[in-house]
C-alpha positions as CSV (number, residue, x, y, z in Angstrom):
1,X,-78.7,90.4,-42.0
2,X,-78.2,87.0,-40.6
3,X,-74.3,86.7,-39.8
4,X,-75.0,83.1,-39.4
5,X,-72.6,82.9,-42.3
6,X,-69.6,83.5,-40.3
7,X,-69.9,80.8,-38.3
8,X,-68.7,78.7,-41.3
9,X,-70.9,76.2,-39.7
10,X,-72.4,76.2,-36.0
11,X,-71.0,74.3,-33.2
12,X,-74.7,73.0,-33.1
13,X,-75.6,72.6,-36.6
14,X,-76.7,69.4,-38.0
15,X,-73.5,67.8,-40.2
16,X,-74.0,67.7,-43.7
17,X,-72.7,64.2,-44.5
18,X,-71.3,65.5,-48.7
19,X,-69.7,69.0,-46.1
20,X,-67.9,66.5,-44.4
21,X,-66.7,64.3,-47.2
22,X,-65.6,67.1,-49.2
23,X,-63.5,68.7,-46.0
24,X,-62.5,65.3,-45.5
25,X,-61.0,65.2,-48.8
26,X,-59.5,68.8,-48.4
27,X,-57.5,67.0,-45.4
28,X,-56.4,64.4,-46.8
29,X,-55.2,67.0,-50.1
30,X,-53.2,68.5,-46.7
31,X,-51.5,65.4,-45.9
32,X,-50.5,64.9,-49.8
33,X,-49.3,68.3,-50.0
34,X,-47.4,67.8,-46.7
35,X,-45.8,64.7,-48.1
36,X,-45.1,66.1,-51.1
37,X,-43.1,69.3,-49.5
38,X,-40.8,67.0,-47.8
39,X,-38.5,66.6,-50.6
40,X,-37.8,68.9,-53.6
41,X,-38.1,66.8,-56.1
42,X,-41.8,66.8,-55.0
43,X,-42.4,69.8,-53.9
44,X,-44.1,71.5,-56.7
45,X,-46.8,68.5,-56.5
46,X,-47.0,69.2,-53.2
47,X,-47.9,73.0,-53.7
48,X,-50.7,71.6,-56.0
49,X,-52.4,69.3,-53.6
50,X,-52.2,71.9,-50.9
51,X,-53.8,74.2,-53.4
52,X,-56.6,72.2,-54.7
53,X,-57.3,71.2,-50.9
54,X,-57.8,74.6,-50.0
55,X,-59.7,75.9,-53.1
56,X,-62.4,72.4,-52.2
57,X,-62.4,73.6,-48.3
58,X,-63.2,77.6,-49.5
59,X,-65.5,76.3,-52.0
60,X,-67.1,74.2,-49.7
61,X,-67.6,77.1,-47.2
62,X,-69.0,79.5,-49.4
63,X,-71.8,76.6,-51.0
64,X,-72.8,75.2,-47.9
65,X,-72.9,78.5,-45.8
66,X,-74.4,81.4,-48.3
67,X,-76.0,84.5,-46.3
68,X,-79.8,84.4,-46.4
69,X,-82.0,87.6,-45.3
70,X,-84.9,86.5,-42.8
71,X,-88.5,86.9,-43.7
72,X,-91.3,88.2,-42.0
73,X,-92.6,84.4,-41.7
74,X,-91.5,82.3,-38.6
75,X,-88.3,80.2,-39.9
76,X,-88.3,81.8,-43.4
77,X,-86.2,83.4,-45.4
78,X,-86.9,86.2,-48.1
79,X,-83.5,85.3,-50.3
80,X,-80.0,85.4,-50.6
81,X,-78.2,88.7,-48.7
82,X,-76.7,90.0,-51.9
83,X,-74.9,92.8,-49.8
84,X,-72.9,90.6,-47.7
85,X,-71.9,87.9,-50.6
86,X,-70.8,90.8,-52.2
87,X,-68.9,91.8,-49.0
88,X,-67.4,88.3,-48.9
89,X,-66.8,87.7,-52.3
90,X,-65.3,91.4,-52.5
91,X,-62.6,90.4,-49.5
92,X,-61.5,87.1,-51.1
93,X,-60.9,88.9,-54.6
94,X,-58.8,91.7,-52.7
95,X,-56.8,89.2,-50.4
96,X,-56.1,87.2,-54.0
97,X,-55.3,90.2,-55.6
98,X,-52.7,91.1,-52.6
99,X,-51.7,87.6,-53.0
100,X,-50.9,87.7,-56.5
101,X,-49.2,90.8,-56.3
102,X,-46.8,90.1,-53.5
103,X,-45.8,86.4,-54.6
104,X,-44.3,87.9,-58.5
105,X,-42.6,91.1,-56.9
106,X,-41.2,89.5,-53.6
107,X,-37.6,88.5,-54.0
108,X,-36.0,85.1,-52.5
109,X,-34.4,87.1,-50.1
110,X,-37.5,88.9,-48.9
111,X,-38.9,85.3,-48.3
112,X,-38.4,84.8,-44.5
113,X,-39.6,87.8,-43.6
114,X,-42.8,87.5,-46.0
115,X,-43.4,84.2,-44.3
116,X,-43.1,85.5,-40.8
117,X,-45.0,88.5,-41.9
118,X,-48.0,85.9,-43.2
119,X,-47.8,84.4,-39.9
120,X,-49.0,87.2,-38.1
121,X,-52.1,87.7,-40.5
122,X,-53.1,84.4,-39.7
123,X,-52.7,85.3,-35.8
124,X,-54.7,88.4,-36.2
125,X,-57.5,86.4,-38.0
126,X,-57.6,84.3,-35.4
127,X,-57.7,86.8,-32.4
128,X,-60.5,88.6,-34.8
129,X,-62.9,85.6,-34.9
130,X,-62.6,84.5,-31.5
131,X,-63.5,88.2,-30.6
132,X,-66.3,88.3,-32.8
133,X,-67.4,85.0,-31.9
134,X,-67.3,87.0,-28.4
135,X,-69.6,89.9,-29.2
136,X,-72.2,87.6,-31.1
137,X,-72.2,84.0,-29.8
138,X,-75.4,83.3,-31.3
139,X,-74.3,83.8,-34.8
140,X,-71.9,81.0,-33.6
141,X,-74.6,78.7,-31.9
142,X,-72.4,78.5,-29.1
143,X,-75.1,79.2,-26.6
144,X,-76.4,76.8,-23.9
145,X,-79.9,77.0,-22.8
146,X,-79.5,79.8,-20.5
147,X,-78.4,82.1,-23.0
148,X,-74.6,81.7,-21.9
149,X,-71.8,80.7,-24.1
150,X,-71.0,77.0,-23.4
151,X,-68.2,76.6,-21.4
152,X,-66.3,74.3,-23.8
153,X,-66.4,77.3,-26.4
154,X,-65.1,79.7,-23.6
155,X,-62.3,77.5,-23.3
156,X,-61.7,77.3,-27.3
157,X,-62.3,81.0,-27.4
158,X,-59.6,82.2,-24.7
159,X,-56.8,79.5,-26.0
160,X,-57.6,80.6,-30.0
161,X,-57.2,84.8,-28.8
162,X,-54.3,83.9,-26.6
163,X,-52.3,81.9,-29.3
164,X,-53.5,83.7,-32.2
165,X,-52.2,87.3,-30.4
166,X,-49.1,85.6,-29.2
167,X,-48.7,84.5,-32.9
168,X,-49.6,87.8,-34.1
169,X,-47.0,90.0,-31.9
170,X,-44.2,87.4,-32.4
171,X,-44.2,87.1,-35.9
172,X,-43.9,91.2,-35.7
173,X,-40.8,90.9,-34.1
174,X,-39.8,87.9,-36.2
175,X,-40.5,90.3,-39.1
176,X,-38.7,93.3,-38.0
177,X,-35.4,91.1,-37.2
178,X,-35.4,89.0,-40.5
179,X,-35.5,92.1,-42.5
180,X,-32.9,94.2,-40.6
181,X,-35.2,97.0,-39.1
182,X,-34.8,95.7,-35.6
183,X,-31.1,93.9,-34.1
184,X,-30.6,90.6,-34.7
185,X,-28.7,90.3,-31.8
186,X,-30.7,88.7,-28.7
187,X,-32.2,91.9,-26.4
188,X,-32.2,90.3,-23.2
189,X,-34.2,91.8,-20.5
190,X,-33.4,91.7,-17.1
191,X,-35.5,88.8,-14.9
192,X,-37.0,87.9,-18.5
193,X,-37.5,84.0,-17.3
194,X,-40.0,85.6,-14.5
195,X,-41.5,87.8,-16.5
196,X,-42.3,85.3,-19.3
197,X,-43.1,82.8,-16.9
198,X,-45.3,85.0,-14.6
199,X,-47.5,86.1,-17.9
200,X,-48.0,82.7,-19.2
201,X,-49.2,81.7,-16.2
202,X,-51.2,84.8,-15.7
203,X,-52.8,84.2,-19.3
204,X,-53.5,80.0,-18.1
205,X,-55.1,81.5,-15.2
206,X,-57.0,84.0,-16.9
207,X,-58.7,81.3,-19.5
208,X,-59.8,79.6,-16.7
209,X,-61.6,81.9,-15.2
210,X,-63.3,83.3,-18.0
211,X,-64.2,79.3,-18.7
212,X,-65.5,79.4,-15.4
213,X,-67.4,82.2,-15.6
214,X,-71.0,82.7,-16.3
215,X,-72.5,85.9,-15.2
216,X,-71.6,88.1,-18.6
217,X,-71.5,91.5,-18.9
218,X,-68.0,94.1,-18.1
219,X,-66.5,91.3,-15.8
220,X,-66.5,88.4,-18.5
221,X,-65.1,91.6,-21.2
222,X,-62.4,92.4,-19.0
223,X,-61.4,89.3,-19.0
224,X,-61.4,88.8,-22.5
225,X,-59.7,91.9,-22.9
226,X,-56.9,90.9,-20.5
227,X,-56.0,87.8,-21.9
228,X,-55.9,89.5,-25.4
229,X,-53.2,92.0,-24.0
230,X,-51.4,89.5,-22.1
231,X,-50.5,87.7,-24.9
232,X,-49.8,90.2,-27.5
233,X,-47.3,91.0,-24.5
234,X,-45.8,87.1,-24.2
235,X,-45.7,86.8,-28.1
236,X,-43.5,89.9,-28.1
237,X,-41.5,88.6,-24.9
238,X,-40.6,85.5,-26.4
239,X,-38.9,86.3,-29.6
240,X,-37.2,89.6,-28.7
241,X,-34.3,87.7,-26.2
242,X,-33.6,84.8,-29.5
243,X,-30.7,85.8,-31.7
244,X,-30.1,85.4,-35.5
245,X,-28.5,82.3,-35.2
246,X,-32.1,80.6,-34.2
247,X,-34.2,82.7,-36.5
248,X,-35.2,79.9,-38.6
249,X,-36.6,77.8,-36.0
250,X,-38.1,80.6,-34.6
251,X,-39.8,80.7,-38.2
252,X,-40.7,77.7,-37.7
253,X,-42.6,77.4,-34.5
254,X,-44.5,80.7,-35.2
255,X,-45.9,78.7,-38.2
256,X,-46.7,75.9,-35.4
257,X,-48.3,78.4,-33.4
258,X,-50.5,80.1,-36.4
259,X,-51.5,76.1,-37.0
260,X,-52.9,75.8,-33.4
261,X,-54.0,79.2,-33.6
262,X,-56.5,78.5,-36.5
263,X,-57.7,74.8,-34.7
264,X,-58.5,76.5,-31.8
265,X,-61.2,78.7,-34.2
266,X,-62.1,75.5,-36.0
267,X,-63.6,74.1,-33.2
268,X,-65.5,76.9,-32.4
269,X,-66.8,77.4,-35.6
270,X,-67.6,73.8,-36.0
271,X,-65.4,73.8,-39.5
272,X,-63.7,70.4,-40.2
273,X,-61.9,71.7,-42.2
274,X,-60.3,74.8,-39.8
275,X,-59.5,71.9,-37.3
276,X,-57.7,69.5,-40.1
277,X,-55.7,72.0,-41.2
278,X,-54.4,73.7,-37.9
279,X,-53.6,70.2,-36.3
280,X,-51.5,69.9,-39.4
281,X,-49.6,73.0,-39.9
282,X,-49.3,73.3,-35.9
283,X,-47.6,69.4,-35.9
284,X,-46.1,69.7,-38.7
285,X,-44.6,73.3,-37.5
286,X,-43.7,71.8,-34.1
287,X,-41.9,68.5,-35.3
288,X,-39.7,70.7,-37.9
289,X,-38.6,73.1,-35.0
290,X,-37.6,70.1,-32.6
291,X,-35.6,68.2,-35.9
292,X,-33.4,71.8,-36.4
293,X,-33.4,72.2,-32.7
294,X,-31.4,68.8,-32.3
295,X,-30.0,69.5,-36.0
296,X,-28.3,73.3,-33.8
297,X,-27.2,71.3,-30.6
298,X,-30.2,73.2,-28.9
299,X,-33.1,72.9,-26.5
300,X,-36.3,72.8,-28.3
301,X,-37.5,73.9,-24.5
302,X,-34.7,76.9,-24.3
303,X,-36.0,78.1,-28.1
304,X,-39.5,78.1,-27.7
305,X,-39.4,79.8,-24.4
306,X,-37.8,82.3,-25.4
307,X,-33.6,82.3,-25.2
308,X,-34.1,80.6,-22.3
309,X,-30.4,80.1,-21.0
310,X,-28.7,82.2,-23.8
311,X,-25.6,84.6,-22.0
312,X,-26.2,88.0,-21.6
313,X,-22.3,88.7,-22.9
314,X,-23.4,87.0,-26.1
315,X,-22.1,88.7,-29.6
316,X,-22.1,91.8,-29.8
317,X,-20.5,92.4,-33.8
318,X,-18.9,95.1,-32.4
319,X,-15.8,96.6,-34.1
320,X,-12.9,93.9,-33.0
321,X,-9.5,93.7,-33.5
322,X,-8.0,93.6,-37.2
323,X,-6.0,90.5,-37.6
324,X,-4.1,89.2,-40.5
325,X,-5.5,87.8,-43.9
326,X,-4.9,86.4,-47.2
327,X,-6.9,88.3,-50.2
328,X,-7.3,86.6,-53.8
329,X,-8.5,87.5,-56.8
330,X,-11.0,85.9,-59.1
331,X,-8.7,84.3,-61.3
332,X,-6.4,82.7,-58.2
333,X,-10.2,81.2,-57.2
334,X,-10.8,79.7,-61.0
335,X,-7.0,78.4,-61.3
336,X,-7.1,76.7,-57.6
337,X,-10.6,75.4,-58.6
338,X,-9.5,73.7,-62.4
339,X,-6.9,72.4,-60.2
340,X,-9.3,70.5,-57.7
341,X,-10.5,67.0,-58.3
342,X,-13.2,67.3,-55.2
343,X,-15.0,70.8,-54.4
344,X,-17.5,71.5,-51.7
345,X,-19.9,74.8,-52.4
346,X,-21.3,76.1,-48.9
347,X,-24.0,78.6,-49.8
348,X,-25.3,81.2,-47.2
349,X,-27.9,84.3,-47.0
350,X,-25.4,86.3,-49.1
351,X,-25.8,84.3,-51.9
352,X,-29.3,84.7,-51.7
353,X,-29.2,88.7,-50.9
354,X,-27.1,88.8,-54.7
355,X,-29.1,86.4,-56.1
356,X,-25.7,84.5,-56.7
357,X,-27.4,80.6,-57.3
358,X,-27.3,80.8,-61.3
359,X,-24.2,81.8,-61.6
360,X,-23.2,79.4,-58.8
361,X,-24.0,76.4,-60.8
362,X,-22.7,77.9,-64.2
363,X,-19.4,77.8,-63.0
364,X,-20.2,74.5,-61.0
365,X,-21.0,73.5,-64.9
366,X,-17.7,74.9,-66.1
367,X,-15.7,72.6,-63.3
368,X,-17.7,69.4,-64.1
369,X,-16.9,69.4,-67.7
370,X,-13.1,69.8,-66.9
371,X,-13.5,66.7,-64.4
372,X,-13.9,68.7,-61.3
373,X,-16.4,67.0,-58.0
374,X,-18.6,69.2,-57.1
375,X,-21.0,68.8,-54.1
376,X,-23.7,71.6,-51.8
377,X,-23.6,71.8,-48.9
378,X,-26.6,73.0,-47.0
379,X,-26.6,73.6,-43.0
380,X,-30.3,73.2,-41.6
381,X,-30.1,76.9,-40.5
382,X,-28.6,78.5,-43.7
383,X,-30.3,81.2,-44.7
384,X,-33.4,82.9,-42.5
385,X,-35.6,80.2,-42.8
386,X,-36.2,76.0,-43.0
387,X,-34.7,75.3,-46.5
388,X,-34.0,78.6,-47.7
389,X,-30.9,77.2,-49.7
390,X,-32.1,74.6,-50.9
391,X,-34.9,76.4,-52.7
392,X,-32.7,79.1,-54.4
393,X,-30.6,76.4,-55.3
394,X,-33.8,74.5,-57.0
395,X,-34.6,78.2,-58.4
396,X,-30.9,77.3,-60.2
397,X,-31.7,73.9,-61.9
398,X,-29.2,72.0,-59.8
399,X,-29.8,68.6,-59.1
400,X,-31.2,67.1,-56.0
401,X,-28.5,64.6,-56.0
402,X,-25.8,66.9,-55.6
403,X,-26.7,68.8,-52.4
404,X,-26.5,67.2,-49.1
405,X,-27.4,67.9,-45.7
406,X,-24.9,68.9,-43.0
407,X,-24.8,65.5,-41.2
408,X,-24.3,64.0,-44.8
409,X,-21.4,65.5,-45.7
410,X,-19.4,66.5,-43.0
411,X,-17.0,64.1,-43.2
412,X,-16.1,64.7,-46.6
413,X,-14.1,68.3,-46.1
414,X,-11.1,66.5,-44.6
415,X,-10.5,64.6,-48.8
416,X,-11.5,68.1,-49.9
417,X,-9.5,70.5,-52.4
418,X,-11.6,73.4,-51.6
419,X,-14.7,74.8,-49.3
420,X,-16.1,77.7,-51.2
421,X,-18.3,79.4,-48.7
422,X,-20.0,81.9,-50.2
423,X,-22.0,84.2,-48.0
424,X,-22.3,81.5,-45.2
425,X,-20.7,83.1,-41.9
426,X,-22.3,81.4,-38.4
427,X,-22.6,77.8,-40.0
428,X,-19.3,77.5,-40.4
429,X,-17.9,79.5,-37.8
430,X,-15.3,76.8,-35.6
431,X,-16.1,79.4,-32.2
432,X,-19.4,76.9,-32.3
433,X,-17.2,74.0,-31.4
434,X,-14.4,76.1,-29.3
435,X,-16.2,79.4,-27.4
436,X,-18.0,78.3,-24.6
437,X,-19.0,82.0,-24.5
438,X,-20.2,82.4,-28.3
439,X,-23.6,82.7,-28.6
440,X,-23.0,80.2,-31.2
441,X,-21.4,77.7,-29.1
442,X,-22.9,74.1,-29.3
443,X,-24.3,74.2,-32.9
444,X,-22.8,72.0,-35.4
445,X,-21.1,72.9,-38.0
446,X,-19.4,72.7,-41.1
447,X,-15.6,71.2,-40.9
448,X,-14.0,73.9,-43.5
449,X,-11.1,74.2,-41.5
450,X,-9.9,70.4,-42.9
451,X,-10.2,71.7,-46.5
452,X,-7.0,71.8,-47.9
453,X,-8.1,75.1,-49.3
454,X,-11.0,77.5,-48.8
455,X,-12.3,80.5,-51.1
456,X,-14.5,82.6,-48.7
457,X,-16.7,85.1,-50.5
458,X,-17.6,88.2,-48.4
459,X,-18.5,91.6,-49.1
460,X,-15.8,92.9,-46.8
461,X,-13.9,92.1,-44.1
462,X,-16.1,95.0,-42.1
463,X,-19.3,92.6,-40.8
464,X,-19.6,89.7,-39.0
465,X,-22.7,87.0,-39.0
466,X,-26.1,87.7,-38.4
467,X,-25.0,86.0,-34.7
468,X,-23.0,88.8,-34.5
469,X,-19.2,87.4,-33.6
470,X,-16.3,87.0,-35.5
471,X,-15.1,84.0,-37.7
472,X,-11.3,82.2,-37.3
473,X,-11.7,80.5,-40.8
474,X,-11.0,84.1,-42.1
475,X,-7.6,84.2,-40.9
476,X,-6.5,80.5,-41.3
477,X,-3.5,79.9,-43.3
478,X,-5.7,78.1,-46.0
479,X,-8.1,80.8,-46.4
480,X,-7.9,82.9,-49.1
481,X,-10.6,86.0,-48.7
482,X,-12.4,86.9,-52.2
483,X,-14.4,90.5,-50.9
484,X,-16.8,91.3,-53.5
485,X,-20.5,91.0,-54.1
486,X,-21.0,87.1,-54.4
487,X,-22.4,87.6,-57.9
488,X,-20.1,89.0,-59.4
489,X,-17.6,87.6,-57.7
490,X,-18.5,84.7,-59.3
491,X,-19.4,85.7,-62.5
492,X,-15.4,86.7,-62.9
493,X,-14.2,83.5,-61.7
494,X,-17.0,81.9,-64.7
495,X,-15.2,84.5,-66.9
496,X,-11.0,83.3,-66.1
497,X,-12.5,79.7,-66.1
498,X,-13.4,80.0,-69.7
């Protein structure tokens, strides 16, 4: 069989000038679909774009690429190799089936950790063609005269393994910690700053001289195998020492890293297409984490390298002191609320873990038609992901117009009648602006404490944030502690409304 196929078009192969208008136009579908995620009002155009840019680029592949068999004739070819299109054909109809399958039975709070997990399939692919790119350069036409592989495709290949594994390991950790079976807490390794340092260095070094090297054979495949490990080893290094609290940037660079991961292979695969698209996910990923980075009072730098700075005393959420609080019922929350003229609804990852958003809004409906203000919310780290709230709330039919962005709406709690927080914890957590030891410390957040009231929903007064330290606003004189799941905490308060 001629594995020319996987090349997805030869570093040296003539250009076909309708391949590169159609991948052309797949990018520029990229861009559109970009655009069109940046606000939710467009978002679902946006998935389109992205969709029908994808589908042109596959289709385009598969057209332009199709496996031939050889013939016995010098530079003829007997047919089309039925057995591998059915092998490819076979693989995309069971990664759409997987596809399919996961995206109806995954729930909204699964979604992080199904992102993150995604990530590191798309590291993995990468790490997989640059290593079979390894083992059969020809196939790739990424040989120079001599029979070598060029060095400009050494360099591709060693940069695409290393961030694809790096990718590939950190989104495993990001996975396990999203989804509970691993601390969220930072694990902070003794001399981790060396250690990360001294293996990204190590891996730098180690591209270079397999760039530089030209002989072949066990020498070049150690190397190749070394830089492999080394990064599987940084990926897992670098995401093990960040804590909850910067989870969702950390979901957000991974996607940068998958991005570069998959240029990397585009270039040495010669596919427009590949290169288009990782230079846009990778940006695009990059750009995001250094907006919530400034959004969290952090150091894109500090983030990215790995907790770089964080205190080794940070939060613990271990068992603490039990101090004094107020608990309410569900029909002191609905009279308090009928009362209000302005009410601010702070949403959080517990809303999503009881799928809380519809009847959120319901009774957001309910205080509307009696005359009631009511505003979201959303802090850029809610949730365990870049706009996780925002998209549950969408899930909810409420209106774009009504939900606002931390910076936004700050400055409104101080003429509010009530915060209702409801399963938020470390974005509004005042040790961010008053522990110089929190882990916490730095990141802005929301000013509950100048509501005149606040209704905090919370399971029970027995956890803590997924930073892991305690919360004043609990205990403040204005607080009044509703502990029940959020749903149907807030399906009673619907219920004494009426």
């Amino acid at each position: 069989m001629n594995l020319s196929f996987f090349a997805a078009g030869a570093a040296h192969a003539p250009v076909n000038p309708w391949v590169a208008l159609a991948y052309l136009v797949s990018g520029i579908f990229f861009i559109l679909a970009l655009r069109g995620l940046s606000s939710p009002s467009t978002s679902r155009t946006g998935n389109r774009f992205g969709m029908a840019g994808m589908l042109l680029a596959v289709a385009t592949t598969l057209a332009t690429h199709v496996p031939m068999i050889e013939g016995d004739m010098q530079n003829s070819y007997a047919g089309p190799d039925f057995v591998l299109i059915g092998l490819v054909v076979g693989a995309i109809a069971l990664g759409a089936v997987i596809g399919v399958t996961t995206a109806r039975k995954i729930a909204m709070t699964s979604m992080p950790e199904l992102v993150a997990a995604f990530h590191s399939l798309v590291g993995m692919a990468a790490v997989l063609v640059g290593l079979a790119a390894w083992l059969n350069p020809s196939a790739f036409g990424i040989l120079d005269a001599e029979g070598q592989i060029l060095v400009a495709s050494r360099v591709e290949l060693g940069l695409g393994i290393a961030i694809g594994a790096i990718t590939f390991s950190g989104s495993v950790i990001a996975f396990l910690k999203l989804s509970g079976k691993m601390s969220g807490s930072p694990i902070l390794l003794p001399m981790r700053h060396v250690i990360n340092l001294g293996t990204l260095l190590a891996i730098i070094g180690l591209v270079v001289a397999y760039a530089m090297s030209g002989a072949g054979g066990a020498g070049e495949g150690l190397l190749v195998v070394w830089i492999t490990l080394a990064a599987f080893i940084i990926g897992f290094l670098l995401i093990i020492p960040i804590g909850g609290a910067d989870m969702p940037v950390v979901v957000s660079m991974l996607n940068s890293y998958s991005g570069w991961a998959a240029a990397a292979m585009g270039f040495t695969l010669g596919n427009t297409a590949m290169i288009i698209t990782g230079a846009l996910v990778g940006s695009s990923g990059a750009i995001l984490s250094y907006i919530m980075c400034r959004a969290m009072n952090r150091s894109f730098l500090s983030v990215i390298a790995g907790g770089f700075g964080a205190d080794d005393s940070g939060g613990s959420g271990e068992a603490r002191e039990q101090r004094p609080y107020k608990q309410g019922s569900a029909a002191d929350a609905a009279y308090m609320l009928e009362q209000a003229e302005k009410v601010i609804i702070i949403p959080g990852y517990g809303m999503a873990v009881a799928q809380a958003q519809h009847a959120l809004r319901e009774m957001a409906d309910l205080l509307e038609e009696k005359g009631v203000e009511v505003k979201y919310a959303i802090h850029p780290v809610a949730g365990r992901m870049p706009g996780h709230m925002n998209v549950l709330l969408a899930e909810a039919s409420v209106e774009y117009d009504k939900v606002f962005e931390l910076e936004d709406i700050n400055s409104e709690f101080a003429q509010c009648d009530v915060a209702f927080i409801i399963g938020a914890n470390d974005v509004v957590n005042p040790a961010a602006k008053t522990d110089k030891s929190s882990p916490i410390y730095g990141m802005p957040v929301f000013d509950v404490d100048k509501a005149k009231q606040v209704f905090f929903i919370k399971r029970s007064m027995g956890g803590v944030g997924y930073a892991g330290v305690d919360n004043d606003v609990f205990y403040m004189d204005q607080t009044m502690m509703l502990l029940s799941d959020a749903k149907k905490m807030v399906e009673e308060i619907v219920k004494a409304i009426d």
